[in-house]
Every structure is written in structure tokens, then in C-alpha cells.
C-alpha positions in Angstrom: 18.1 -2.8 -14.3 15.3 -4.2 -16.3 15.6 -7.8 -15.5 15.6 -7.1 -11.9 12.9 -5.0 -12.2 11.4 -8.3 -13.7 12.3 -10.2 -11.0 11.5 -8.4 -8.6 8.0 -7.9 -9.6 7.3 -11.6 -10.4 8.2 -12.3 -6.6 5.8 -9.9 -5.8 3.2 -11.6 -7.6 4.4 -14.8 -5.6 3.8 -13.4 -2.3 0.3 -11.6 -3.4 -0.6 -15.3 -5.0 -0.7 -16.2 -1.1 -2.6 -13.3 0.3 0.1 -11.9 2.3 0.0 -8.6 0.1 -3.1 -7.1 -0.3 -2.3 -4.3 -2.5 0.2 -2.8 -5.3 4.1 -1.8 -3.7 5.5 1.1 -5.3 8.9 0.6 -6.3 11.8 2.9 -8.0 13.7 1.7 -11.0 17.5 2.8 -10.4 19.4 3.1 -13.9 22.5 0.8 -12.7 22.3 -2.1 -15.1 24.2 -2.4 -18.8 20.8 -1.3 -20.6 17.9 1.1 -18.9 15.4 0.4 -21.1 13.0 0.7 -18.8 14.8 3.4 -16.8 15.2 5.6 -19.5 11.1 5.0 -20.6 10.4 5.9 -17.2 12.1 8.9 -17.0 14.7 7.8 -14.3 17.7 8.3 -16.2 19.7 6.1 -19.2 22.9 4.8 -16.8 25.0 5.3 -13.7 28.2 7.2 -13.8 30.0 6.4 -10.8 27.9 9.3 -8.8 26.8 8.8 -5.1 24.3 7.1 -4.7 22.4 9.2 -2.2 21.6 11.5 -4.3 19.9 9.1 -7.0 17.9 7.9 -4.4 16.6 11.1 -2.6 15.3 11.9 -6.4 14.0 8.5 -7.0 11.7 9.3 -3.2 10.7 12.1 -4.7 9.1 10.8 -8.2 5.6 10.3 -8.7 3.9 7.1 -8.6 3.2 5.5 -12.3 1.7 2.7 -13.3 3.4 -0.5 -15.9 1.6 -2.8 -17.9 2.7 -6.3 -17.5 1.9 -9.4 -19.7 2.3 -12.7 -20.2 3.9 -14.8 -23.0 3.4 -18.6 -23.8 5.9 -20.2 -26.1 5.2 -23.8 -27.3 6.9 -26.2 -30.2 9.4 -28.7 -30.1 13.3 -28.7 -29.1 16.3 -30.1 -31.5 15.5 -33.6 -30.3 11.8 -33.4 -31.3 10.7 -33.4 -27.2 7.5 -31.0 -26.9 7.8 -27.8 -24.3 5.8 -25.1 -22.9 7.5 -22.1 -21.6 5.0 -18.5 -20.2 7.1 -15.8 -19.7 5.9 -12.6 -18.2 7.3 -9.4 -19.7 7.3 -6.0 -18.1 9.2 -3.9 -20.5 9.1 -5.2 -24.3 8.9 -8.3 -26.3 10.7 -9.5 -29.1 11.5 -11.9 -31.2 14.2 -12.2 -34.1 17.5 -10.2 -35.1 17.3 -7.7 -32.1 16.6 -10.9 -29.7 19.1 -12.6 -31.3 21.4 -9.7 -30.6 20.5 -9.2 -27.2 20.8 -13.1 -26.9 24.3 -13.1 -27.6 25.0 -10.3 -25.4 23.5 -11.2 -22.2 25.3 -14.9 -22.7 28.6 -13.1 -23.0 28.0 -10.8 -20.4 27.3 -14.2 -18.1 30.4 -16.2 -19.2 32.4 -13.6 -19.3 31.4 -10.8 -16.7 35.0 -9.3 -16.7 34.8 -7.6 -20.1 31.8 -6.0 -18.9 32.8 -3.8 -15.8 31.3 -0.4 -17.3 29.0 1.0 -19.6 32.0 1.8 -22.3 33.5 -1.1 -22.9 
């Protein structure tokens, strides 16, 4: 999904950051996570249905290479206790801040304490 996607492509910046990689590494975004944001911008499909998986795949070969623009964020202010932070975040898909982040907040918490009520893309 989208935070893997993340993920993935921050490590990738980690190992270029020591001159092991040279160049850019194509990669396929496979629409298996709860959102598919990304997928579904990319044109790699809005969520997984309990196919095979080869299939998905073979397809996902066969796309064309495209490129993503990536950014950074830098938060800074002061926690409940009055303590000063700094926090850069890099983002790959959107940004947001308020009542949809607040939303999406409260979901991915749930979805991490409690990962049983989340075992398909219905419930």
C-alpha cells in the first residue's frame, strides 16, 4: 500500500545516501493495502479481491515506467508539556493536515490496536 510504498522508497534513499546505488529502481505499487491512494492515482488498480496473485503481477511487469514526485515536510512547535520538537517527514503521495488527517488518524490507530476488525476491505 501507500505507506509501504513510503517506506520502501525512504530505504532506498538510505542505501543511495551511501553510494551503493547509483541510479533510480523501478518499482510496482500492488493495490493490497486498506486505501490505494496511490494505487488507484497510478493506474494499478483501487484494492485486492482475493484474486491470484500471479496474475497481478505479470500485469504490474508489463506497466510502463512513471515517474513520482517526492517531498519533504518539517514540522516544528511545542508538545503538551511545553518541550520544543522538530519532526521532517517525507511524503510521496499527499499531505494533509486537519479533519481528513484527523480522520485518517483515528483510523490507522484503530486499525493498529485493533487489527482483527480489519481483515477485509468491507468491514
Amino acid at each position: 500500500g501507500d505507506g509501504t510504498v513510503g517506506w520502501a522508497l525512504q530505504d532506498l534513499d538510505k542505501v543511495r545516501d551511501t553510494g551503493d546505488l547509483a541510479q533510480d529502481v523501478p518499482f510496482a505499487v500492488l493495490p493490497l493495502g486498506t486505501g490505494n491512494d496511490m494505487a488507484r492515482t497510478l493506474g494499478c488498480g483501487g484494492g485486492y479481491g482475493g484474486q491470484k496473485l500471479l496474475p497481478i503481477l505479470e500485469n504490474a511487469a508489463k506497466c510502463g515506467e512513471q515517474g513520482m514526485d517526492r517531498w519533504m515536510v518539517h514540522f516544528s512547535g511545542q508538545d503538551a508539556a511545553g518541550a520544543a520538537f522538530q519532526k521532517s517527514v517525507q511524503m510521496c503521495n499527499y499531505f494533509s493536515i486537519g479533519w481528513d488527517a484527523l480522520v485518517a488518524r483515528s483510523f490507522h490507530v484503530k486499525r493498529e490496536t485493533s487489527p482483527g476488525l480489519f481483515k477485509n476491505r468491507t468491514i
